[in-house]
N, C-alpha and C positions, 0 to 999 in steps of 0.2 A: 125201818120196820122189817120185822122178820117173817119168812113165808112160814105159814102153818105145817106140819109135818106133815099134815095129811092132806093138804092141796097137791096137784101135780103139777111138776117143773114145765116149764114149758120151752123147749127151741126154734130158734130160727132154720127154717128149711130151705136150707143154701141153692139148693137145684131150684126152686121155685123161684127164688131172688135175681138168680142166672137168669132163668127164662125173659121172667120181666125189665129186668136190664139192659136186655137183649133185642126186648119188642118197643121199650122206651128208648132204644139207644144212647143210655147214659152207661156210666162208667158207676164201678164201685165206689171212687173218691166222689164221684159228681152225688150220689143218692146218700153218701153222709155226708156232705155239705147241706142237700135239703133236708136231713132230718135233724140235722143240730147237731149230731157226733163226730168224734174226730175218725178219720181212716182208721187208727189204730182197736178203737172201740167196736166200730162196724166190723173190723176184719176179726178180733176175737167170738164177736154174736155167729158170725158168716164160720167162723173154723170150729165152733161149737166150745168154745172155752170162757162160755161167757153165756146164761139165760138173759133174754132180755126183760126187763123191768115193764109192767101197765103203760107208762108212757112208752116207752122205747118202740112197743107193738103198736100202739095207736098212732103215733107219730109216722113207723114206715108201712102201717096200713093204709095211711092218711097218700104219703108223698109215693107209693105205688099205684095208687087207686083202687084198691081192693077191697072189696066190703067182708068176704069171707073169712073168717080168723082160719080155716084149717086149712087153706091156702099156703097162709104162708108159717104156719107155724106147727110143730112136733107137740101135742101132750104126751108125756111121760108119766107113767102110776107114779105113785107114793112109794111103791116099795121098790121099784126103781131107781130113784132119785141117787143112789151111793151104793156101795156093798160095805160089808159088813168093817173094814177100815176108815170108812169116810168120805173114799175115794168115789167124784164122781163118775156116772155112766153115762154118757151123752152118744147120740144117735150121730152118725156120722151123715152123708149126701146121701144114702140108698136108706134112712131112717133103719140101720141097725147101730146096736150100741158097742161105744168103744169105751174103755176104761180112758180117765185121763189120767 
């Protein structure tokens, strides 16, 4: 299924992920074992080369315990989403945006 052009992208907010990692004292590998992804998957959501998908958010809403979505997650406008090549623009750890 394709995202609407006019929804906004949504990311994973890696310093938030950190914190809680940190106060659950698991591991990066350990928090994608509970959410069903492989390390590979989680580390592109975590490095921002990757939105995560409605489950992907519920699922590490779910295995962090966090009821807040802007906790742990970036919205991004619509007219954000790429510049005028294609090229995505994703927010890096301080939520400013880097070209990929």
């Amino acid at each position: 299924m394709r995202r609407s052009p006019h929804a906004p992208r949504v990311w994973l907010n890696p310093v938030a992920v950190w914190e809680l990692l940190d106060r659950l004292g698991i591991s990066q590998n350990e928090l994608a074992h509970r959410c069903g992804f492989s390390p590979g998957h989680l580390s592109m959501l975590m490095n921002g080369k990757r939105s995560p998908s409605p489950r992907a958010r519920r699922r590490l809403m779910e295995v962090l315990g966090v009821d807040d979505f802007e906790v742990l997650f970036i919205r991004e406008p619509p007219a954000a989403a790429g510049d005028s090549e294609g090229r995505a623009i994703v927010p890096n750890a301080s939520g400013h945006c880097l070209e990929c």
